[in-house]
C-alpha positions in Angstrom: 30.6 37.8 23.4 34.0 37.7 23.3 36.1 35.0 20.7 40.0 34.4 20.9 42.1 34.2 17.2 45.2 32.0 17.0 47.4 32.1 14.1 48.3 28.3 13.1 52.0 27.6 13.6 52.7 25.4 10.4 50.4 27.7 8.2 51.0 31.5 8.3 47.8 32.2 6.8 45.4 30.1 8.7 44.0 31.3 11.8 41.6 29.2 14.1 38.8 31.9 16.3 37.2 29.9 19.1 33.8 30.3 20.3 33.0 31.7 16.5 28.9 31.8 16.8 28.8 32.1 21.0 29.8 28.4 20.1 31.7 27.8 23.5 35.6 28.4 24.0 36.1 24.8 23.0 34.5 24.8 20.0 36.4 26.7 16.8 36.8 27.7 13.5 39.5 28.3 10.6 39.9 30.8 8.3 42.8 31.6 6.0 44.0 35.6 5.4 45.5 35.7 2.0 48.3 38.9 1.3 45.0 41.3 0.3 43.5 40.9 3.8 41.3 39.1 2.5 39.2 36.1 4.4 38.4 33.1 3.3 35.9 30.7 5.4 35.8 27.6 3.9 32.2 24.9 4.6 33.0 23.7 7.8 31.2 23.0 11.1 31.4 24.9 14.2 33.0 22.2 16.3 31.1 19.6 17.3 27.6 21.6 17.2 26.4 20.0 13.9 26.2 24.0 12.4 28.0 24.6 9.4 29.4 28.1 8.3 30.9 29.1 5.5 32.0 32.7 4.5 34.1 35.6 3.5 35.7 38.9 4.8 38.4 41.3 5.2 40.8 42.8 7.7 41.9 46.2 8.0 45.0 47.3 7.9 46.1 47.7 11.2 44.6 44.3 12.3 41.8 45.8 14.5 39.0 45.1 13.1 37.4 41.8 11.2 34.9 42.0 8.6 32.8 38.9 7.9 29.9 37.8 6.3 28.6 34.1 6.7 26.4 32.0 6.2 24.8 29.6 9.3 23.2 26.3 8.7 21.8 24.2 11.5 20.3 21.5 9.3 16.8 23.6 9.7 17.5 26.9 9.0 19.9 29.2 7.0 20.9 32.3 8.3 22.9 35.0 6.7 25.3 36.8 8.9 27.7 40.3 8.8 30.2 40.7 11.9 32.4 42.6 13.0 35.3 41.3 15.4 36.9 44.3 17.0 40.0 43.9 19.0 40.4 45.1 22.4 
Protein backbone atom coordinates (compact mmCIF):
# COMPACT_ATOMS: atom_id res chain seq x y z
CA UNK A 1 0.00 0.00 0.00
CA UNK A 2 1.06 3.25 -0.62
CA UNK A 3 1.31 6.18 2.44
CA UNK A 4 1.93 10.00 1.72
CA UNK A 5 4.64 11.95 4.44
CA UNK A 6 4.15 15.68 5.05
CA UNK A 7 6.65 17.68 6.88
CA UNK A 8 4.69 19.91 9.56
CA UNK A 9 5.02 23.64 8.71
CA UNK A 10 5.54 25.10 12.29
CA UNK A 11 7.83 22.10 13.39
CA UNK A 12 10.78 21.13 11.02
CA UNK A 13 11.17 17.98 12.59
CA UNK A 14 7.72 16.59 12.71
CA UNK A 15 6.30 14.77 9.86
CA UNK A 16 2.62 13.38 9.73
CA UNK A 17 2.51 9.83 7.13
CA UNK A 18 -1.19 9.08 6.34
CA UNK A 19 -2.72 5.87 5.90
CA UNK A 20 0.35 4.51 8.41
CA UNK A 21 -0.99 0.70 9.03
CA UNK A 22 -3.36 0.57 5.49
CA UNK A 23 -5.23 2.87 8.02
CA UNK A 24 -7.11 4.93 5.23
CA UNK A 25 -5.74 8.25 3.65
CA UNK A 26 -7.65 10.13 6.24
CA UNK A 27 -6.38 8.57 9.07
CA UNK A 28 -2.41 9.58 10.13
CA UNK A 29 0.40 9.59 12.16
CA UNK A 30 3.44 11.79 13.50
CA UNK A 31 6.79 11.19 13.83
CA UNK A 32 9.66 13.53 14.68
CA UNK A 33 13.31 13.11 12.63
CA UNK A 34 15.87 14.39 15.02
CA UNK A 35 19.57 15.81 13.16
CA UNK A 36 20.92 11.84 13.38
CA UNK A 37 18.01 10.58 11.14
CA UNK A 38 16.77 9.22 13.66
CA UNK A 39 12.80 8.51 14.27
CA UNK A 40 10.95 8.87 16.96
CA UNK A 41 7.17 7.54 17.17
CA UNK A 42 5.73 8.62 20.10
CA UNK A 43 2.19 6.29 21.86
CA UNK A 44 -0.29 7.52 19.80
CA UNK A 45 -3.44 6.19 17.92
CA UNK A 46 -3.79 5.72 14.35
CA UNK A 47 -6.51 8.20 13.78
CA UNK A 48 -9.63 7.44 14.84
CA UNK A 49 -9.19 3.47 14.67
CA UNK A 50 -8.77 2.92 18.45
CA UNK A 51 -4.95 1.21 17.48
CA UNK A 52 -2.17 2.61 19.11
CA UNK A 53 1.56 2.51 17.76
CA UNK A 54 4.36 3.52 19.10
CA UNK A 55 7.97 3.15 17.63
CA UNK A 56 11.35 4.01 16.37
CA UNK A 57 13.50 4.13 13.14
CA UNK A 58 15.94 5.68 10.90
CA UNK A 59 16.26 7.42 7.56
CA UNK A 60 18.91 7.11 5.13
CA UNK A 61 20.80 9.58 3.90
CA UNK A 62 19.47 10.40 0.79
CA UNK A 63 15.86 10.34 2.15
CA UNK A 64 14.70 7.25 0.16
CA UNK A 65 14.15 4.90 2.33
CA UNK A 66 12.36 4.64 6.04
CA UNK A 67 13.28 2.22 8.55
CA UNK A 68 10.80 1.56 11.36
CA UNK A 69 10.02 -0.76 13.81
CA UNK A 70 6.65 -0.55 15.89
CA UNK A 71 4.68 -1.76 17.89
CA UNK A 72 0.54 -2.26 17.17
CA UNK A 73 -1.98 -2.49 19.82
CA UNK A 74 -5.69 -2.95 19.08
CA UNK A 75 -6.80 -3.29 22.64
CA UNK A 76 -6.60 -7.32 21.94
CA UNK A 77 -3.53 -8.01 20.47
CA UNK A 78 0.10 -6.61 20.30
CA UNK A 79 1.93 -6.89 17.31
CA UNK A 80 5.52 -6.11 16.65
CA UNK A 81 6.30 -4.61 13.38
CA UNK A 82 9.64 -3.75 11.02
CA UNK A 83 8.86 -1.56 7.75
CA UNK A 84 10.33 -0.27 5.28
CA UNK A 85 8.86 2.95 3.42
CA UNK A 86 10.62 3.25 0.13
CA UNK A 87 10.08 6.32 -1.91
CA UNK A 88 9.04 6.23 -5.43
Amino acid sequence: YTVDICKSESDSTVYAIYNFYNSGNEERIYIEINSNKEISIEPQFVGNSGISVEGSGEVENDYKKIFLNYTIDSGTKVIDINSILTRL
